[in-house]
N, C-alpha and C positions, 0 to 999 in steps of 0.2 A: 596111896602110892605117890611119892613123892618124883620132881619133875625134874631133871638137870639140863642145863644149856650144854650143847657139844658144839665141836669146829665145824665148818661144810665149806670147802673148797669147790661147792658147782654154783657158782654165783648165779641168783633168782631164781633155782631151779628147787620143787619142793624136798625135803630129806626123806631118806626109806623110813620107814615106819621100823619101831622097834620090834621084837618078839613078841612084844605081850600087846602091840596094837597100837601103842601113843607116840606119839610123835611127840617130837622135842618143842617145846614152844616158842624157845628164844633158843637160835644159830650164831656163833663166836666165829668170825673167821678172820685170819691174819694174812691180808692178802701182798702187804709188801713191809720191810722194816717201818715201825712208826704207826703202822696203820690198824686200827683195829676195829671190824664191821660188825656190827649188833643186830641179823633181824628178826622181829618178829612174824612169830609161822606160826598162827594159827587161822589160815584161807579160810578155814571154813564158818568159821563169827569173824570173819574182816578184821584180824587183830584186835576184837575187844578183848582186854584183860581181865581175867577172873587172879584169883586167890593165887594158885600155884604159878601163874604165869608170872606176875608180878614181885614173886619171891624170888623166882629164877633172875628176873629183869635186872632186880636191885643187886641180889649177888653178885650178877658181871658185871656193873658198872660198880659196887665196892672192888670191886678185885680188879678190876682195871684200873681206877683211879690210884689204884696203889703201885702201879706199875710205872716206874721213873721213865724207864722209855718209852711208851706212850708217847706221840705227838701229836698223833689226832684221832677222834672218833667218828664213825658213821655210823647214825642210825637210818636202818633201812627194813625193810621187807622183802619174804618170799612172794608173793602176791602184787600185783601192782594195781590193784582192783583197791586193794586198801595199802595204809600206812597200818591205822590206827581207829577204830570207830568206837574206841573210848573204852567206857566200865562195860564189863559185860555182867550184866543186869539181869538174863537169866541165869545165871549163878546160885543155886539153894543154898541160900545163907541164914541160918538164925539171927539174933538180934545182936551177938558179940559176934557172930562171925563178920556180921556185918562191918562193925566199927574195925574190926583187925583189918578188912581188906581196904577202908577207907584209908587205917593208918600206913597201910602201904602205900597207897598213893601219895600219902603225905611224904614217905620216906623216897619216892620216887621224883618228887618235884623238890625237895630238899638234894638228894644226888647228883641232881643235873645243875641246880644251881654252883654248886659246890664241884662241882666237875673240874682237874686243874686243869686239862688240856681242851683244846677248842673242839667243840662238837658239831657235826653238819647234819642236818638231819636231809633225809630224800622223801620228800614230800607229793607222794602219788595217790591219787583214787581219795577214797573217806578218812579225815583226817578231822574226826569230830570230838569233842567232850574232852577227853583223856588226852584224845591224838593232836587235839590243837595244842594242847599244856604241853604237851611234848616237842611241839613243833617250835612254839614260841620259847621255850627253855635253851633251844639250841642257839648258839653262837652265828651259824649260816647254815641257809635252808636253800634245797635247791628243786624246783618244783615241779613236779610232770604236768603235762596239759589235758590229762585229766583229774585234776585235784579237784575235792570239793570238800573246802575247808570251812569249817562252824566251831562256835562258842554255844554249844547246847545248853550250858549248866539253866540258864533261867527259865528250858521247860519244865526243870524238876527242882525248880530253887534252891540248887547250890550254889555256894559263895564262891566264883572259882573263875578267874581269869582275869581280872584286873593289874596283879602283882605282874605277871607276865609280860600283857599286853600292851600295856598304858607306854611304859618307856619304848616300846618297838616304832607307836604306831602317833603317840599321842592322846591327852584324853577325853578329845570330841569323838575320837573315830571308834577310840574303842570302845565306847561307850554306846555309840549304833551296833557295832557288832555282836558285842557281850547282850545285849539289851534286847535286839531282835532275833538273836542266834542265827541270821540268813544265813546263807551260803554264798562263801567267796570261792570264785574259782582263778585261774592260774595268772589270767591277766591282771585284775584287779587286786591279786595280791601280792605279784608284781610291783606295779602303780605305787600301792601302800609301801611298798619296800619291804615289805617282808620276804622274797626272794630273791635270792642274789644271784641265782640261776634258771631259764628255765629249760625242759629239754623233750622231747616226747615222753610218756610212761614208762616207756618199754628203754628206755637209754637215761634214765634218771637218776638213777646210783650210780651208771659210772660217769658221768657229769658231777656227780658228789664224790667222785672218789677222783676225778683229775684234781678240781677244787683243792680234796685233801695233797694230794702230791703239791699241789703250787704252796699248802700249806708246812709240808714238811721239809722244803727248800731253806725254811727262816731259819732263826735260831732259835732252840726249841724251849730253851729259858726264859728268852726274851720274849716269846708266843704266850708261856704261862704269866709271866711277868705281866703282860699287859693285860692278859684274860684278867684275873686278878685286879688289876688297876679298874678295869671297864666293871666290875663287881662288887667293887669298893663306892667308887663314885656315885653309882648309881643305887648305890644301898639296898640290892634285889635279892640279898638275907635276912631286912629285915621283912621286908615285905613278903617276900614267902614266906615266911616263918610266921608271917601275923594270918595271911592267906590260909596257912595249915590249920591253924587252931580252929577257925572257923569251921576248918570242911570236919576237923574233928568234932566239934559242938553239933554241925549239924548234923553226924549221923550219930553221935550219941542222946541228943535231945530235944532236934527236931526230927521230919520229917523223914532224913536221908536216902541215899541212894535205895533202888528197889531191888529186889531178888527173885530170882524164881520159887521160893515159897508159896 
């Protein structure tokens, strides 16, 4: 049974469940000209991403990126308990299903690079594995004060958060982080500069969504224009693109992510 993302005009509030019982994984909503909000709903695995979620994910943000007026994006969540708590790892996956869902991810951190218009992410509750790459992909992050943000990949030896992290943060720091996988929470990642905003949980999105209004003010050319420039300079296609192949080798021929099998 395949999953589609719909609109939800009741901001952070969950959607009715369908007919047949599933709930939509990924909510579109368009809450002012220019503005376009991405969240992830699935509360009940903290936004880990399995297979179909991830398919829905990358579709909206192809089909939004191909949207000229577009000015800006917000990703956010139903839940404020999580963002994001990465791959979801009980997932029954075979051995190819496996690497298909990796090459999502791939396809997923290759989108957001690649993204023309500026992306915010609302960065609340778990915000770990997948949810950090997600977080650090975004342009500006704005952070609840209950975040608790990690670089997991080195308990299960993936290759995965350097491309990201290194230009946000630096590569002493992010090298503690990626390395130890601790837990950052909202001050200290702050401090680092990774949040340009912070706000309580519960007032975090729309702290990300004034953000975007200050953002849709500029000129919306000149906003891709520069995205772009800041993407160029920093060369963070090629390095994602070296970052992918990795997480592809590693779940083709090493270890890779796990499954509910």
């Amino acid at each position: 049974m395949s999953e589609l993302a719909s609109e939800s005009s009741n901001t952070g509030a969950l959607p009715p469940e369908r007919s047949e019982g599933v709930t939509e994984p990924v909510l579109l909503e368009r809450p002012t000209d220019g503005v376009a909000v991405l969240r992830l709903n699935r509360p009940e695995k903290r936004n880990a991403l399995d297979s179909a979620a991830l398919s829905v994910l990358n579709g909206q943000l192809d089909a939004l990126a191909a949207d000229a007026a577009l000015r800006v994006l917000v990703l956010s969540t139903t839940d404020v308990r999580a963002f994001c708590a990465g791959a979801d790892v009980e997932e029954r996956l075979d051995a190819a299903g496996g690497v298909a869902r990796m090459a999502a991810f791939t396809e997923l951190y290759a989108a957001l690079d690649e993204f023309p218009a500026p992306v915010i992410a609302t960065c609340v509750g778990n915000c770990v594995g997948a949810g950090a790459e997600i977080v650090a992909a975004a342009d500006l992050r704005v952070g609840g004060d209950n975040l608790k943000l990690a670089w997991a990949g080195a308990r299960l030896g993936v290759p995965v958060g350097p491309a990201r992290l290194v230009p946000l943060i630096g590569v002493s720091r992010a090298k503690e982080l990626i390395l130890t996988g601790r837990v950052v929470g909202a001050d200290e990642a702050a401090a680092l500069g990774l949040l340009h905003r912070t706000a309580p949980a519960q007032e975090a999105e729309a702290a990300a969504l004034e953000l975007a209004a200050t953002l849709t003010a500029q000129h919306s050319d000149g906003l891709r224009v520069l995205k772009r420039m800041f993407r160029d300079l920093d060369h963070t296609g090629e390095r994602v693109a070296y970052e992918n192949e990795l997480l592809l080798r590693f779940q083709q021929h090493g270890a890779g992510l796990p499954s509910g099998r």
